[in-house]
N, C-alpha and C positions, 0 to 999 in steps of 0.2 A: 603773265600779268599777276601784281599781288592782289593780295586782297584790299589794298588801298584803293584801288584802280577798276575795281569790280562796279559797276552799275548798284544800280539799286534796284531790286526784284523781288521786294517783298511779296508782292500781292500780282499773278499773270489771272487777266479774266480774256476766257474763250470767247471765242465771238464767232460767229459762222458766217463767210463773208456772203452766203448767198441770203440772208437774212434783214432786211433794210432796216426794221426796226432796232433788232442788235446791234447794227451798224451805228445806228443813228446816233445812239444815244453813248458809244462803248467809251468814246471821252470825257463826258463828266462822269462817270461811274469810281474816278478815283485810284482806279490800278495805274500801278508803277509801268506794268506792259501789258500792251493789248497783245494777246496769243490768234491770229488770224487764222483759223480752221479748214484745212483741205483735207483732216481725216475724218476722223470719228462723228464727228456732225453734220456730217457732209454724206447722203446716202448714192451708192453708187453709180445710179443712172445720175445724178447734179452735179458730179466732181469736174467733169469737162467745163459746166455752165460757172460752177464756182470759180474755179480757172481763169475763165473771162474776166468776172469780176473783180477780182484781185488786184489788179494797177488800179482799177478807178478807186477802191477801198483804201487800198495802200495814201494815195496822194491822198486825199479829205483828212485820214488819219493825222497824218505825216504832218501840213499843212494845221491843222488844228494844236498838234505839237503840246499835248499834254502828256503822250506818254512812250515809252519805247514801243518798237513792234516787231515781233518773232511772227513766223509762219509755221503753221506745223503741216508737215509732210505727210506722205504715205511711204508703208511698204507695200510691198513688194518693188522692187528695181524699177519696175516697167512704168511704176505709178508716180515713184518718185522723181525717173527726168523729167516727167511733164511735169510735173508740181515744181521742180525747179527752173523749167524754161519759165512758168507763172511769177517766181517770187524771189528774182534775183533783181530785183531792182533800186534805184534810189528811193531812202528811206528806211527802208525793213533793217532791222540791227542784227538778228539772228533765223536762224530757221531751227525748231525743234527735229530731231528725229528719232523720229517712232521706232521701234523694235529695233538697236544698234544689235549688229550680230556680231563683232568683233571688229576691231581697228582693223584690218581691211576696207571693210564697209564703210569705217567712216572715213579713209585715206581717198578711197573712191570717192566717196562724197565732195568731198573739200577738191580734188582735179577740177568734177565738172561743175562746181563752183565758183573755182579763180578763171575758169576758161571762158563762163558767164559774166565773169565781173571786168575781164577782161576787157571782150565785147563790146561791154556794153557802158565801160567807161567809168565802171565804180573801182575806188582802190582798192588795194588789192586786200584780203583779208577784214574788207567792212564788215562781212554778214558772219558773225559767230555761230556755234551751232549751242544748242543746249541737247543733251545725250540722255533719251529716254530707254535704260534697260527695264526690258520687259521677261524675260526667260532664263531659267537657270542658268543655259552654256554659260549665255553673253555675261553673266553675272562673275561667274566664273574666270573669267580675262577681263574685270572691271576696271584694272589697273593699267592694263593695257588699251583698253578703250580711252580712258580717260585721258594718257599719255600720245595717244595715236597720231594725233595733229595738234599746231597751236591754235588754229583757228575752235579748236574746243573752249568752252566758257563755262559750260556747268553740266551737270549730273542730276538725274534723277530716276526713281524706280517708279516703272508703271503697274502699281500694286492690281489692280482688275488682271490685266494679259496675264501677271509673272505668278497671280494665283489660280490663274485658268491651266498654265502649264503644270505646275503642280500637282493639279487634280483636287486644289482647295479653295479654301475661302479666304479672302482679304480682311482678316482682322488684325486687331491692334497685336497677336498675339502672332499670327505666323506671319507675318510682314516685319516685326523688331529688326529678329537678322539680318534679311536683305536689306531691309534699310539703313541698318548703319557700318555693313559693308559698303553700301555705294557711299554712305557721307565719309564713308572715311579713305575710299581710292578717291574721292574727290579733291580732298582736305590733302591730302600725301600729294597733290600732283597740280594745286593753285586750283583748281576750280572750286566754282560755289557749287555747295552743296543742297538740292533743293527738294520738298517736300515734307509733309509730316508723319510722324510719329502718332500713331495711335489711329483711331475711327470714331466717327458719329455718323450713328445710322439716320438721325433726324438734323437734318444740317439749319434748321428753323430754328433749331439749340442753339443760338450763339453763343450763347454761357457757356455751354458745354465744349462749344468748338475752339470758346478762345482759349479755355484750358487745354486741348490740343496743343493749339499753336504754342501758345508759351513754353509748352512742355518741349516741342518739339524746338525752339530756341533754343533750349537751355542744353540738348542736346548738339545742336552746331548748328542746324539749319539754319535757311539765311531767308526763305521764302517759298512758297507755295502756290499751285491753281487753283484757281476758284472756277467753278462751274456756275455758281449765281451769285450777281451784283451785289447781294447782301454781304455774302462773305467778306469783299472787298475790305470795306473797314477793318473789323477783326482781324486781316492779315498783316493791315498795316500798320495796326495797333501793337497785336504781339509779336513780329519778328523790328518791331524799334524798344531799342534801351528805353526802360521807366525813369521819368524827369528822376527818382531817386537812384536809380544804378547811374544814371550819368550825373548826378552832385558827389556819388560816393566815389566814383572814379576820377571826377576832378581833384578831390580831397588825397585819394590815394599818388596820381601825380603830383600834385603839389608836394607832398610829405615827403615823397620818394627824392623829389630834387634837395630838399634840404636836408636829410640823410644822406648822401650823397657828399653834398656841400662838407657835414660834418665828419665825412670817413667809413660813414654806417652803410653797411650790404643788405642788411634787414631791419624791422621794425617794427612795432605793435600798433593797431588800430583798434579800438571796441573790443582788445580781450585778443585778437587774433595776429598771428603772424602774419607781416607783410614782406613777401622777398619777390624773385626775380618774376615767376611765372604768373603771379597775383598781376603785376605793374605793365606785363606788357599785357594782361587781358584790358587793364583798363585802359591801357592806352588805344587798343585796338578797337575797343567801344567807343571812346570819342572819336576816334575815326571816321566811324559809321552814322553817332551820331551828325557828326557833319556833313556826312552826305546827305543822312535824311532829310536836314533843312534845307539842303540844296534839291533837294527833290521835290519837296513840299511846295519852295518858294516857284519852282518854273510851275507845277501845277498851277499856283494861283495865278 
């Protein structure tokens, strides 16, 4: 899949399906995808009852039709076929998975997947996975994760797990690396690259956070979780081109086709060199911005 063809995921807010209120409200809140929760917010004696509720959540979602929907799994093995007997159904577009241990893991996955979708009458390769490395190894074969199936779509570092393994702390400072080793077996192998760049310990900062995000744009990422509603905006604020990166990029196409027209390989804008790698970033920006209005427009 190129990146033409990518979704638009700027902004995933969690929701906890056993949670009616979160439920309620998780489509007007404005995320690109609702992330439907069968780990981490889900305490272990409710994950069976969460389970339950997953098709009834799934349909209302689906049905309301403002936004995509990933499920995110469990590990260990035992945890994860039953979370996939739950959320292989119509509707769901992906299922996140927690602590990938190496392409094995996710080759396994994706079998008892298409054997579910089989089943159960969905095409084949509807449900994408979005690939949560949490731990050094797995970090370690990121490229091979990445590569391991097509039914992969994106990537991301679970900074909390991958600095618990460690034996540290998830800050802006020992998370850089890992981070943009996953954005970059991501980028090397068509997937989106998801997650930010840097921390804020008071996430009520939004000033602060959308400095994050921007940063974390300008870096490659494409999109992020949000854990509360608020964030939402802010995501989907800084991982979209500024109405000025997208008039500058129209102007840079434009220029480039009449350079072109006249023989010229390169060109000057505002003082600066314009050649090959400038023209296909901008063109790869209008790209996106096109999607966003198209993502914008089914929300409303």
């Amino acid at each position: 899949m190129t990146a033409a063809a990518h979704p638009v995921w700027r902004s995933g807010l969690f929701v906890p399906v056993n949670v009616e209120r979160f439920v309620a409200k998780a489509s007007s809140r404005g995320a690109d995808v609702l992330q439907l929760d069968l780990e981490d917010s889900i305490a272990p004696a409710d994950k069976e009852d969460a389970r339950k509720k997953l098709p009834g959540v799934v349909e209302r979602l689906h049905k309301e039709g403002r936004a995509d929907i990933l499920v995110r799994i469990n590990q260990p093995l035992e945890l994860a076929v039953r979370d996939l007997e739950a959320a292989v159904l119509p509707g769901v577009n992906g299922l996140m998975i927690t602590k990938a241990q190496g392409p094995d893991h996710l080759r396994l996955l994706d079998e008892l997947v298409a054997r579910l979708e089989e089943k159960r009458g969905i095409p084949d390769r509807t449900l994408r996975f979005m690939v949560l490395v949490e731990a050094p190894g797995p970090l370690h074969q990121a490229h091979e994760i990445a590569r391991a199936t097509p039914r992969n779509l994106g990537m991301s570092l679970g900074a909390e797990d991958f600095a618990t393994e460690l034996g540290g702390e998830p800050t802006a400072e020992t998370m850089l690396l890992p981070k943009q080793q996953i954005l970059q077996a991501a980028r090397a192998h068509g997937l989106m690259p998801m997650g930010t760049i840097g921390t804020v310990a008071d996430y009520s900062d939004l000033d602060a956070y959308m400095k994050v995000v921007r940063l974390s744009a300008s870096f490659g990422f494409v999109g992020a979780s949000a854990i509360h509603p608020s964030q939402v905006p802010v995501l989907n604020v800084g991982f979209s081109p500024s109405p000025e990166a997208v008039a500058k990029a129209e102007t840079i196409v434009r220029m480039d086709k009449e350079a072109a027209a006249a023989g010229r390989g390169s060109w000057s804008l505002d003082g600066k060199m314009i050649d090959i790698p400038i023209v296909q970033r901008a063109q790869a920006l209008l790209v996106r911005a096109r999607a966003i209005a198209a993502q914008e427009a089914r929300k409303a």
